[in-house]
C-alpha positions in Angstrom: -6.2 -26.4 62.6 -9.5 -28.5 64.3 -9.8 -28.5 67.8 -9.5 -32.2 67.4 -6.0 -31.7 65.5 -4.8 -29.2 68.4 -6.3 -31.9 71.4 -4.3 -34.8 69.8 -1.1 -32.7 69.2 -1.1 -31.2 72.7 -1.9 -34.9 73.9 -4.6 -34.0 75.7 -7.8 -36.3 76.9 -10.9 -34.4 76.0 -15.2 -35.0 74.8 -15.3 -33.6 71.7 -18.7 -33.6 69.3 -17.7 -33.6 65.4 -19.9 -32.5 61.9 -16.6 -34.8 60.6 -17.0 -38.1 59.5 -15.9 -41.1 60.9 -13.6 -41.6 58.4 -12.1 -38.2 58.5 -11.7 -38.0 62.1 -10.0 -41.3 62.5 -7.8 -40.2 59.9 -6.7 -37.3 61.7 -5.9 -39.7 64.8 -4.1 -42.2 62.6 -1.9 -39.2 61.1 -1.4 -38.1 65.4 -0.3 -41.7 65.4 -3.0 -42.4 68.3 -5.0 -45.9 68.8 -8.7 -45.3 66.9 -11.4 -46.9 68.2 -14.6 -47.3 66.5 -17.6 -47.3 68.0 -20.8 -47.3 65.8 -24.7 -47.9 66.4 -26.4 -48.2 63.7 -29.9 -48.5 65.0 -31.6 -49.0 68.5 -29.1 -50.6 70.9 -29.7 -51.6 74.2 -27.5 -52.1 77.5 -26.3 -55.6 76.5 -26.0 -54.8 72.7 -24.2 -51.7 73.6 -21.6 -53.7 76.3 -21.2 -56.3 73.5 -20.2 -54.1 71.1 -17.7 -52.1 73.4 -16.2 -55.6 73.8 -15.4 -55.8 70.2 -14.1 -52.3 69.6 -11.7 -52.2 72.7 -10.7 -55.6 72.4 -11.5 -55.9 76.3 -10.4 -58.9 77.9 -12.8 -62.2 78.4 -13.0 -61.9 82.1 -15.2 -58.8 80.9 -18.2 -58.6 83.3 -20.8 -57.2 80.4 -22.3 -54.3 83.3 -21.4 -50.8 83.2 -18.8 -51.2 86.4 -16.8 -53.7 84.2 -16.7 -51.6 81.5 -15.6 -48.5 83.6 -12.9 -50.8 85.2 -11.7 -51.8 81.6 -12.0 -48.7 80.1 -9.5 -47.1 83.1 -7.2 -49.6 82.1 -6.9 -48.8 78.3 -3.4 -47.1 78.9 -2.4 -46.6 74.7 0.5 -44.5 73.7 0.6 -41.4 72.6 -3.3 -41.9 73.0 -6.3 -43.7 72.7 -9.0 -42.1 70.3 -12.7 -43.1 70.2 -14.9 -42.7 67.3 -18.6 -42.4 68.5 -21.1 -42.8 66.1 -24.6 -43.2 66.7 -24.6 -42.7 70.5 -28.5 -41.2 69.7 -29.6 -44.9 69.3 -29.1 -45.7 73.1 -31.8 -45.2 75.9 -31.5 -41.6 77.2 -30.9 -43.3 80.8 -28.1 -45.7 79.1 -26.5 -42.8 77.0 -25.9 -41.0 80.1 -24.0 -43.9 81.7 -21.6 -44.1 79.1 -21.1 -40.1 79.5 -20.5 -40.8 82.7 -17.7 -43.3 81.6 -16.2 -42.0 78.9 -15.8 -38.6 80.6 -14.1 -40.3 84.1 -12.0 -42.2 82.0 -10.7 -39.0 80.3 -10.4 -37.3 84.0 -8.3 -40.1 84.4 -5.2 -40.3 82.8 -1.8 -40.8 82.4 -2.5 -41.6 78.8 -5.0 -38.8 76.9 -8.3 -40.3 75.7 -10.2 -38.7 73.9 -13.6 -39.6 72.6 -15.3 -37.7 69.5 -19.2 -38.4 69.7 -21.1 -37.9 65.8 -24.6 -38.3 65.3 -26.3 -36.0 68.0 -24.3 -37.5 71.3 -23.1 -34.6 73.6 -19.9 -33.4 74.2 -18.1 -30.2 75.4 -16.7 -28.7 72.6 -17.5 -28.5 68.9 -15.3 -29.3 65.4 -16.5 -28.1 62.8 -14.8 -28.5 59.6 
């Protein structure tokens, strides 16, 4: 069983870095019966790219402020049960300085519960734990 698998089942929040696909690992949050959100970069993003496209995957709400603050606030508020589980891909295509804003984010918002989220960073972002297959 993945760490991922075990994290999902225990409904625990969590930064995880995966070898897995994406496909694979939202499978095994679909089969958990957890909300998947994909996140993807495909190539250089910057700040506004990167806010816009948050928009779109978490289907935040128009009063959305586009600034890192905004998307902390909305991010706090995304309250999914059993769980909310985000697909990271491509987190290497941000500015260092930007990337570590959104660790900063992602890794309150899993201090801060009640709902577990968990976020599962591919493609060279950092995380605290590995799953391998």
């Amino acid at each position: 069983m993945s760490s991922l698998t075990v994290t999902l089942a225990r409904k625990e929040s969590a930064v995880l870095r995966s070898q897995r696909s994406v496909r694979e690992i939202a499978a095994v949050g679909e089969r958990a019966g957890w909300t998947v959100v994909g996140l993807a970069l495909e190539a250089p993003t910057d700040k506004a790219a990167f806010l816009d496209k948050c928009a779109d995957a978490f289907d935040l709400p128009d009063w959305f402020g586009h600034n890192w603050d905004a998307l902390a606030d909305c991010i706090d508020d995304i309250q999914h049960e059993p769980g909310t589980l985000v697909v990271f891909d491509g987190a290497h295509h941000l500015a260092e300085h930007d990337l570590e804003v959104v660790r900063q984010i992602f890794t309150e918002r899993v201090d801060l519960g009640p709902q577990p989220f968990v976020v599962v960073a591919t493609s060279g972002a950092a995380g605290r734990d590995t799953d391998k297959p």
